[in-house]
C-alpha positions as CSV (number, residue, x, y, z in Angstrom):
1,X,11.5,0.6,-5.2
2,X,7.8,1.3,-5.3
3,X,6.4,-2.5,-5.9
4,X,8.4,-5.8,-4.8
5,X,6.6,-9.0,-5.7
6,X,8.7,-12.0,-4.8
7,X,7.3,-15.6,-5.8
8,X,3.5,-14.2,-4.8
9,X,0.8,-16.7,-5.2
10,X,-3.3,-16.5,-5.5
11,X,-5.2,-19.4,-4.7
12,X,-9.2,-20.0,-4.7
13,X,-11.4,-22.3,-3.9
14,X,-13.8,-23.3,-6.2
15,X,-16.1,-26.5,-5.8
16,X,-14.1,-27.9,-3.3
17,X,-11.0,-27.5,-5.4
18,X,-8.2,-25.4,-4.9
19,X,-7.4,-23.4,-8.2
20,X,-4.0,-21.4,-8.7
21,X,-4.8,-18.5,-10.5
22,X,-1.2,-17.1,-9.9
23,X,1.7,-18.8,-10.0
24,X,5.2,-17.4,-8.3
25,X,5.0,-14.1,-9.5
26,X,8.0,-12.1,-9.2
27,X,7.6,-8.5,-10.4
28,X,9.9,-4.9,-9.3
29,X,8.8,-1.7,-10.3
30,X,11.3,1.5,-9.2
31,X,10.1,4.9,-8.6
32,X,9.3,6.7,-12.2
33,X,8.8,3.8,-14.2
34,X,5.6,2.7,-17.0
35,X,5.3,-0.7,-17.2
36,X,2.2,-2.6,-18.9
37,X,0.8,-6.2,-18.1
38,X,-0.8,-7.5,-21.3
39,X,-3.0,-11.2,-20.4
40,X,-6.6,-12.2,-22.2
41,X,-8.9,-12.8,-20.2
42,X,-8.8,-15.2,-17.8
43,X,-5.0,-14.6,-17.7
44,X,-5.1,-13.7,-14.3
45,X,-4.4,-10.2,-14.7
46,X,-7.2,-8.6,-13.1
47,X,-6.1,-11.2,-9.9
48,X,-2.9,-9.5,-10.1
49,X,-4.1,-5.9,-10.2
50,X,-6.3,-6.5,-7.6
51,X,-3.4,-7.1,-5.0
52,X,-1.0,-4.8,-6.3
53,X,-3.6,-2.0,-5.5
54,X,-4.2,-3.9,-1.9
55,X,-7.8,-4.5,-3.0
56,X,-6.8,-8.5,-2.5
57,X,-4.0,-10.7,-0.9
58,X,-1.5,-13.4,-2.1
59,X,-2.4,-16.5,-0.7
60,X,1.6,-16.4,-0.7
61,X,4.6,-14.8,-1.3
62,X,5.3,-11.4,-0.7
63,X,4.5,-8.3,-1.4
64,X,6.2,-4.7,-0.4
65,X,4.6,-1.6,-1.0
66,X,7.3,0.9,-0.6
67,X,9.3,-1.5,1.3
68,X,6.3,-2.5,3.5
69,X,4.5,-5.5,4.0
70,X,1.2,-4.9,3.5
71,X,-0.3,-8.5,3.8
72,X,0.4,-7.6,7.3
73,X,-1.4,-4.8,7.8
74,X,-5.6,-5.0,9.2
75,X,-8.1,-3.5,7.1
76,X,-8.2,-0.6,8.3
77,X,-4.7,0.4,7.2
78,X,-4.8,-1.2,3.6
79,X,-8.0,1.3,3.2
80,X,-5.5,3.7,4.2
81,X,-2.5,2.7,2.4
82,X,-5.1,2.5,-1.2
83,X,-6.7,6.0,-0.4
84,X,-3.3,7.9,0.3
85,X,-0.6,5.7,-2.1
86,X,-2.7,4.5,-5.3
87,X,-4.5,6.5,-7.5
88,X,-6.9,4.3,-9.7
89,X,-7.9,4.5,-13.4
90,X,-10.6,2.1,-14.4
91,X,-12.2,1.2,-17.9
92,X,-15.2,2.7,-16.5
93,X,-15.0,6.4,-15.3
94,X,-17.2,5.4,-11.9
95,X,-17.9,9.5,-11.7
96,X,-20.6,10.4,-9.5
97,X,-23.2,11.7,-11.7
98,X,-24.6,14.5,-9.3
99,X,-21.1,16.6,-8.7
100,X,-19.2,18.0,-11.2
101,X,-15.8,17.9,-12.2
102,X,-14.0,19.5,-9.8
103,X,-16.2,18.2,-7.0
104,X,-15.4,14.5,-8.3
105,X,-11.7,15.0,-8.1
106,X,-12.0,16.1,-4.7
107,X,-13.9,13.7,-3.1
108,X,-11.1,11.1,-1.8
109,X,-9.1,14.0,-0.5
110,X,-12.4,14.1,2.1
111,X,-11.3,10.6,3.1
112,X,-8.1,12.0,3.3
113,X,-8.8,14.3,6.2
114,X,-8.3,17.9,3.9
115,X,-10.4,20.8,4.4
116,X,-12.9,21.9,1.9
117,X,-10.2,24.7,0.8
118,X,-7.1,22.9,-0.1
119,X,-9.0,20.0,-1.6
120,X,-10.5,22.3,-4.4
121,X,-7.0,23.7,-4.6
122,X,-5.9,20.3,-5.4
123,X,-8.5,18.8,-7.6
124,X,-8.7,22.1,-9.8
125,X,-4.9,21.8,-10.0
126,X,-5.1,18.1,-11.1
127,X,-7.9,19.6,-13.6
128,X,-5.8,21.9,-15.4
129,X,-3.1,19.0,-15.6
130,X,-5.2,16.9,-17.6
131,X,-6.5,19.8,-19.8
132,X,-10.3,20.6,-18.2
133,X,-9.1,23.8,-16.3
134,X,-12.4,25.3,-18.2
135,X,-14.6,22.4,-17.4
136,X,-14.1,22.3,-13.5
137,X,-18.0,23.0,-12.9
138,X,-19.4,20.8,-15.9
139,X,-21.0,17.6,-15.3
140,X,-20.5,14.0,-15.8
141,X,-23.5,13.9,-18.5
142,X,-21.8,17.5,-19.8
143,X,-18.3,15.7,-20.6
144,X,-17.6,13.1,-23.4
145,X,-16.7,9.7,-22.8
146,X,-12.8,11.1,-23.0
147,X,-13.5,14.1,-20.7
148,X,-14.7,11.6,-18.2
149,X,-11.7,9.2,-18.3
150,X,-9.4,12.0,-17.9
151,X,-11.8,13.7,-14.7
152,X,-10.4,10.0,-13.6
153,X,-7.6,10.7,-13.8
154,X,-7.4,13.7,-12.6
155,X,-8.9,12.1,-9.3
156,X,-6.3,9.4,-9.2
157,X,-3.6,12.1,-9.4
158,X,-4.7,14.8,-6.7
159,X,-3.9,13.4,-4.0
160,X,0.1,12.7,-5.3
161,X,-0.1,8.9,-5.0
162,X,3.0,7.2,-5.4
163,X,1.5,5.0,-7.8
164,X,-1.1,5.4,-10.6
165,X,-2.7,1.9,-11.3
166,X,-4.7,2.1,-14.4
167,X,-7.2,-0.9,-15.5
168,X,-8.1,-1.0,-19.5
169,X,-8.0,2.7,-19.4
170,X,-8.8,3.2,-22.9
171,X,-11.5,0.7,-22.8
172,X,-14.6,2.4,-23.2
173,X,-13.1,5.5,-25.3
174,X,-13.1,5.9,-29.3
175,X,-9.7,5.8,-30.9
176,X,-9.4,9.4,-30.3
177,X,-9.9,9.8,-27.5
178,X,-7.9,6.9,-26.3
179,X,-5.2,8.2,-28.2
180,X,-5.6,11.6,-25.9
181,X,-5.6,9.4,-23.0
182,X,-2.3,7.7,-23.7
183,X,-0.8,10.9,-24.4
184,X,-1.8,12.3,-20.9
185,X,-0.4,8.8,-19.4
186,X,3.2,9.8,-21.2
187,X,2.7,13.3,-20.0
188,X,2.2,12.1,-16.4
189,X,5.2,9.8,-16.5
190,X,7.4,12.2,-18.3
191,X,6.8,14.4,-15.1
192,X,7.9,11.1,-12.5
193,X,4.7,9.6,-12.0
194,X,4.9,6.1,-11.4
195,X,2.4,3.9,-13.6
196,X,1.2,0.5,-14.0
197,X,-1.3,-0.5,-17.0
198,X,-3.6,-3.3,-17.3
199,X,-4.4,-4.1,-20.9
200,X,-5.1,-6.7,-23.9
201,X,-4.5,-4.2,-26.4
202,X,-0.4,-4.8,-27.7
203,X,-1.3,-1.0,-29.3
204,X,-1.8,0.3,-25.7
205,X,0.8,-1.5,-24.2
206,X,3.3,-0.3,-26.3
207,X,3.1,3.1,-24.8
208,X,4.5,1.6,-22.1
209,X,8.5,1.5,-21.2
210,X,8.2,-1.9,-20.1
211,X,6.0,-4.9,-21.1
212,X,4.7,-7.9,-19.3
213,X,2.8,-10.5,-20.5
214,X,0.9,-13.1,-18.3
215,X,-0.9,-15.9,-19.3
216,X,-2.2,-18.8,-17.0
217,X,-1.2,-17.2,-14.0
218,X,2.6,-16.9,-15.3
219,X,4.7,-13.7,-15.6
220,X,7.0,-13.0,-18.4
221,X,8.8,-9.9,-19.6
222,X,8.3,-8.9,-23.2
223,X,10.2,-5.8,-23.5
């Protein structure tokens, strides 16, 4: 099992008053599966997001990462755990505007502790995967908005993460080109990758295999 949430809990304090944003989550994700979590905003989604890609802890609860508890781990080793387990699509592309492509995908392999040689073997890899094997020296302001978001995730992917956590992925794309983007996600999935999408959009989420839906800090299965 990749994720194992059991009866997780987020708390904040907010003017002296403590507010529950989630409530007893319980959520199990296995190795190869594409699940959605669908929530307006508000829902507590982004909350929940936030601690499944160890950006953020339960208050309570627990939470196993490949079987690992990583509410008990210092900070040092959740950066680690984020930078070598989870790749991370956002609505925005957050490409650094003077490298290119393949120079963008590369760049958390650094953090990784690859030389210079095997992380442009890997990023022009995960480039040709997502279709911009002739675009590996273009930059950001060279690409479309759908060129960008699939540089992303390119970057997610180079470093074979164990899981790809992808926020409102579609977000800032035309139809199009989210169209192409969901298409890519099936590809990757089809091929074993492990994939948990953030979303409002019931459209997008019905890519998906599986289908969550939370509202006021509440977790239910719809599909």
């Amino acid at each position: 099992m990749i994720v194992d949430i059991k009866n997780v809990n987020k708390d904040y304090i907010q003017e002296k008053m403590t507010v529950n944003v989630l409530k007893d989550i319980n959520l199990s994700v296995d190795k190869g599966e594409y699940i959605a979590i669908m929530g307006p905003s508000g829902s507590g989604k982004t909350t929940l997001m936030n601690i499944i890609g160890c950006l953020d802890i339960q208050t309570s609860g627990e939470y196993l990462l490949e079987e690992q508890d990583v509410s008990k781990v210092n900070d040092d080793k959740m950066s680690e755990i984020r930078n070598e387990k989870i790749g991370f699509v956002f609505q925005q592309f957050h490409l650094l505007p003077k490298l290119n492509a393949m120079e963008n995908v590369a760049l958390p392999l650094l953090y990784r502790g690859y030389e210079k040689e095997e992380r442009m073997k890997l990023a022009s890899e995960a480039l040709e995967k997502v279709g911009l094997g002739e675009r590996k020296k273009f930059m950001p302001n060279q690409l479309s908005g759908g060129q960008c978001q699939r540089v992303a995730i390119a970057r997610a992917i180079a470093g074979n993460p164990i899981l790809l956590l992808a926020d409102e992925p579609t977000g800032a794309l035309d139809t199009k080109s989210g169209e192409q983007v969901m298409e890519l996600f099936k590809k990757l999935n089809d091929e074993g990758a492990t994939i948990i999408m953030i979303t409002h959009e019931q459209e997008i989420a019905e890519h998906a295999n599986k289908i969550y839906y939370i509202r006021d800090g509440m977790l239910r299965k719809e599909k």
